[in-house]
C-alpha positions in Angstrom: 0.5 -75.7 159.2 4.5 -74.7 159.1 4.0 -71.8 161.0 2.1 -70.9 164.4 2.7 -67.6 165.7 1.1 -65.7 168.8 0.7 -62.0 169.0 0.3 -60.6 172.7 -1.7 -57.7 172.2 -3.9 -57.4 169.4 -4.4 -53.5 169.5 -3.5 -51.3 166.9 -0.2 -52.6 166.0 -0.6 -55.9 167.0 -3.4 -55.9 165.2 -2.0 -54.8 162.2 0.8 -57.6 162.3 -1.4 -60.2 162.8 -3.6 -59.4 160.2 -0.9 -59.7 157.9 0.8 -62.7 158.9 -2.7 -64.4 158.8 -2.7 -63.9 155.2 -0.5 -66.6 155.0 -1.3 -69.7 153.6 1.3 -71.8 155.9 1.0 -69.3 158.8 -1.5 -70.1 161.7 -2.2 -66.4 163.7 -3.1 -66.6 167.4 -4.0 -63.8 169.5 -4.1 -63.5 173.1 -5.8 -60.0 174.0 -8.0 -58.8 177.0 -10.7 -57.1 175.2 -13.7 -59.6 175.3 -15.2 -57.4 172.6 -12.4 -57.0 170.2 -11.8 -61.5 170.8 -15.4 -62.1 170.2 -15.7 -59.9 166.9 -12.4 -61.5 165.1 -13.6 -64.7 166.1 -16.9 -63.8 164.3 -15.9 -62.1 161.5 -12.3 -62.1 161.2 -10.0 -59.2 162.0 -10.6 -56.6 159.5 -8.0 -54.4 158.6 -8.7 -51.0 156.8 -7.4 -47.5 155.4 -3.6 -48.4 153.2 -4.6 -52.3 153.3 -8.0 -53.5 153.0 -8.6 -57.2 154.2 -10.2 -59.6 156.0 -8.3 -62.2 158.0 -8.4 -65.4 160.0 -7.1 -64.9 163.0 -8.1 -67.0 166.0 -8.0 -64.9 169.1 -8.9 -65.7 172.8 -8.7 -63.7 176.3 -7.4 -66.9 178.1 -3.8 -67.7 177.0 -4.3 -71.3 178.1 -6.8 -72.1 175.5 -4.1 -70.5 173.0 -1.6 -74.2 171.1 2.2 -73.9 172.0 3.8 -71.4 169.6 7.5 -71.3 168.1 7.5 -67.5 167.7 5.9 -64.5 169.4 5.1 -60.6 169.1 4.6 -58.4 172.3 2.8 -55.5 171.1 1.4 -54.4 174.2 1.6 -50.9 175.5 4.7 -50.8 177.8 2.5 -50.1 180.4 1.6 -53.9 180.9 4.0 -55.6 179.2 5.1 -57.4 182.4 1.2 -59.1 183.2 1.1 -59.5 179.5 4.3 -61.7 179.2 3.9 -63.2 182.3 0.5 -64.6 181.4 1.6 -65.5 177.3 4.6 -67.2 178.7 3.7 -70.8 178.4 2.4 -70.4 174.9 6.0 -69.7 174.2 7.9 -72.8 176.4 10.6 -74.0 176.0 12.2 -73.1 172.9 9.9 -70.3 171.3 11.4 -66.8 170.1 9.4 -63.6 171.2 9.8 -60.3 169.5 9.5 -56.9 170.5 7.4 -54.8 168.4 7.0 -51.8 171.4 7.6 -48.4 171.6 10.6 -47.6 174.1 13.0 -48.9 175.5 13.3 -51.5 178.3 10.7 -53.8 177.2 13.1 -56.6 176.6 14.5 -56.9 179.5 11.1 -57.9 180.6 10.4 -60.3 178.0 13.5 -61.8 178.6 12.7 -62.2 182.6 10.1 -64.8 181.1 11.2 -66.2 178.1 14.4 -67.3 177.1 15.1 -66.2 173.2 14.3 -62.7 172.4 14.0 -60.3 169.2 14.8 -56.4 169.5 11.7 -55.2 167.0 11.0 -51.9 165.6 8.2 -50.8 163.3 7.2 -47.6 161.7 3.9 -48.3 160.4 1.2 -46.1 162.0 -2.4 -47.7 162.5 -5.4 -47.1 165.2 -8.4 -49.6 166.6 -11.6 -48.1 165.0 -13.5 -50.8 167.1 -13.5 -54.4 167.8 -12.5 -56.5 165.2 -11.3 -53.5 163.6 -7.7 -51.8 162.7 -7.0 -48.9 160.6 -3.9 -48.5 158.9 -2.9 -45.0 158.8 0.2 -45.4 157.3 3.0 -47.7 156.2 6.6 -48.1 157.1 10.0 -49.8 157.7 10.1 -53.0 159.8 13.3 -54.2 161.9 14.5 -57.0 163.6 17.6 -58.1 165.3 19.0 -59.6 168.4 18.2 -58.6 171.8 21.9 -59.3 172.8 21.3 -60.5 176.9 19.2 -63.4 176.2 19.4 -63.5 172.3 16.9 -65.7 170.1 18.6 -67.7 167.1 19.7 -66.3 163.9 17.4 -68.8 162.2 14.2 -67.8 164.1 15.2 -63.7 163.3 15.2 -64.1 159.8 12.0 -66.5 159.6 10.0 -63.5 161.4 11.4 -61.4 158.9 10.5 -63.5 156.2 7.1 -63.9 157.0 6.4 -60.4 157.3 7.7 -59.5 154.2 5.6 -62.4 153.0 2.6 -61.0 154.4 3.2 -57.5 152.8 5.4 -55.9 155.6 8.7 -54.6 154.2 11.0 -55.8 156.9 14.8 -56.0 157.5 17.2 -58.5 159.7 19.7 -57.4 161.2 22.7 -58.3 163.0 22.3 -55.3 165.3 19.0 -53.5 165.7 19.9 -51.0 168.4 20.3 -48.1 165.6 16.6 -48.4 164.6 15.2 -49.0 168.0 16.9 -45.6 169.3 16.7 -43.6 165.9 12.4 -44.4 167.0 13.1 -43.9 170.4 14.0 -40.5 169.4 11.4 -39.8 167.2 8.7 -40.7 169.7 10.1 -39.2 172.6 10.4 -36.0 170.8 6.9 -36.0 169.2 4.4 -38.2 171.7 4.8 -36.1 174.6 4.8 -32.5 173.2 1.6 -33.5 171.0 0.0 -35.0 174.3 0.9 -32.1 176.1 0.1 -29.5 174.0 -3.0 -31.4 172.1 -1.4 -30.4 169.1 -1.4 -33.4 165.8 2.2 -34.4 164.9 1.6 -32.1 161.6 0.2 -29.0 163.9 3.7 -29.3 166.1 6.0 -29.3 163.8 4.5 -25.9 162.2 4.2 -24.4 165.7 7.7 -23.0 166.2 7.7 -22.8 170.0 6.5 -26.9 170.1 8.7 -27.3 167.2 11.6 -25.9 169.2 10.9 -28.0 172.4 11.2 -31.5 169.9 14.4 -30.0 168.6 16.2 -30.2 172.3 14.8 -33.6 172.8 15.9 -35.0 169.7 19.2 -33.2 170.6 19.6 -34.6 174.0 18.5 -38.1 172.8 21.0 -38.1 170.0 23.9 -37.1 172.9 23.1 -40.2 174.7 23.0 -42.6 171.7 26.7 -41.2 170.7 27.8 -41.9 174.4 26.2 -45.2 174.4 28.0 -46.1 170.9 24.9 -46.6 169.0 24.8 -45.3 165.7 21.3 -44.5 164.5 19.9 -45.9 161.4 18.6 -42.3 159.9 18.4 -39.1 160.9 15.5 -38.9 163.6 15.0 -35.0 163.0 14.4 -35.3 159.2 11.8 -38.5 160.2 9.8 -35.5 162.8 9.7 -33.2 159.7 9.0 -35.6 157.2 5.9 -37.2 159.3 4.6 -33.8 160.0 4.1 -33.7 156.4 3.0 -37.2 155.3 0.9 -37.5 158.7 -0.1 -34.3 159.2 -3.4 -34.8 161.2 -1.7 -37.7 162.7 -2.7 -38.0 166.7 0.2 -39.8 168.1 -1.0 -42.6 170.8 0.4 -40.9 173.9 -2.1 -37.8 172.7 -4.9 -41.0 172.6 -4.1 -42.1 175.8 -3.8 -38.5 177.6 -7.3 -38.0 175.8 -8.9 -40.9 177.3 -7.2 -40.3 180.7 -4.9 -43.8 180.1 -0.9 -43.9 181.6 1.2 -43.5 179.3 4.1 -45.2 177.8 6.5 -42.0 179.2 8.5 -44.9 181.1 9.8 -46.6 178.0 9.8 -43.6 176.2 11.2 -40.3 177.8 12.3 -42.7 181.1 14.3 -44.6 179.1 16.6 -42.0 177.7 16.5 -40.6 181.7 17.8 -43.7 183.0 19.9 -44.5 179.9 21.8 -40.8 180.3 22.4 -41.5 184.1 24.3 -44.7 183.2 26.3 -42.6 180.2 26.9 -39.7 182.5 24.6 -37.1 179.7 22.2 -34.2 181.2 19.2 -34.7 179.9 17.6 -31.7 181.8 14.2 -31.6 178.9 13.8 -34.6 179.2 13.3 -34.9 182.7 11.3 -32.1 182.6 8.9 -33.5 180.0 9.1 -37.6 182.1 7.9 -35.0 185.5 5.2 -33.1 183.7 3.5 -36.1 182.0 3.8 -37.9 185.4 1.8 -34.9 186.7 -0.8 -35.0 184.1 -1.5 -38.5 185.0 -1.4 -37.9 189.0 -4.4 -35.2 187.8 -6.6 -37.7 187.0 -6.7 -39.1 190.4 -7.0 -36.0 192.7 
């Protein structure tokens, strides 16, 4: 086999990479996930993806990330809520020379990555999918795929445009770049001004863009974000308000995952998301007064579930 590649975190969008990477004729697909149920049932039947794809594929997953062969490259697609445990238990699969990428919402999941490992990719993806049970991914929707750099502990050229050729292989329209900080923040944007109003609010990415007072709310996020990109230098890739309108339309009874997550009483990814633009605004000297707001209220829903 040419290829081995590990996935850390066969959920939703895990699960939807590694499905199409294991369509691959020269591409062995390993994936280490906790979910004895969801292991067992792609080790039985295969991991079956549904909905904008339909197939069937042979992916050899475990719970035990000892029992998974050394691999040369990696995708984290873990919530950001564990990606430390997550990459501190894959680790090994990965030693010495392996590149792992990235393919999380937020920011700040790097730097944990890189804490373990010593060659990282910056990944961002746009393709929407859900879990419909074990074994199982839906694809809701497709979308853009990027890769680059993470510049502190960088993984080689070479190894960046292989990932990027095998997803684009295995059906995944995916770009290399030299610098992948303009799509990482241009999704940072989106998400952070979309996931928390719809998960506070209960409202489907389609129903809160039409709601003008919801509608409004995203507007100042995605303002405030776009403040902090400018002082940081970055220069997004699109224009994140168009991609909130547009979704709204093409998604419109989308349920973005913080709404999931809030809906079955899970933490959130508000750290990486929200968080990230707090603590990247302190550093860049920006207010960010809505989005502190939002990173407190979410924090608040959570702390309800305990009291």
């Amino acid at each position: 086999m040419a290829h081995r590649i590990c996935i850390v975190g066969c959920g939703a969008i895990g699960g939807l990479f590694a499905a199409h990477l294991a369509m691959l004729d020269d591409t062995e697909v390993w994936a280490f996930d906790l979910s004895p149920a969801h292991v067992d049932a792609i080790n039985a039947e295969g991991l079956r993806l549904t909905g904008h794809v339909e197939v069937v594929a042979p992916v050899r997953a475990r719970t035990d990330p000892r029992e998974i062969p050394p691999c040369a490259l990696g995708i984290v697609a873990t919530k950001g809520t564990v990606t430390a445990p997550a990459i501190a238990a894959a680790a090994p699969i990965f030693a010495p020379g392996g590149s792992v990428c990235s393919m999380q919402n937020g920011i700040g999941n790097e730097e944990v990555i890189a804490g373990e490992v010593a060659r990282v990719i910056r990944g961002v993806t746009l393709p929407a999918a859900r879990v419909d049970g074990p074994g199982v991914i839906h694809m809701v929707g497709p979308g853009l795929t990027w890769v680059g750099p993470f510049e502190p502990a960088p993984a080689p050229a070479d190894d960046i445009a292989l990932l990027a050729a095998l997803l684009n292989r295995g059906g995944l329209e995916t770009r290399a770049l030299a610098d992948a900080r303009g799509a990482q923040w241009t999704k940072l944007l989106f998400n952070a001004a979309t996931n928390p109003v719809c998960a506070l609010t209960g409202l489907t990415h389609g129903q809160m863009v039409d709601h003008p007072p919801s509608r409004r709310l995203a507007g100042e996020l995605l303002r405030e974000g776009q403040a902090v990109a400018d002082a940081l230098g970055i220069v997004l890739d699109s224009d994140p308000v168009a991609l909130v309108d547009e979704a709204g339309q093409a998604n419109y009874l989308h349920r973005p995952s913080m709404l999931q997550d809030v809906a079955a009483r899970r933490l959130t990814e508000i750290a990486t998301l929200n968080g990230g633009i707090v603590d990247a605004a302190r550093g860049a000297g920006v207010d960010v007064p809505h989005h502190r707001a939002i990173v407190d209220l979410i924090r608040g829903l959570e702390h309800s579930w305990t009291v």
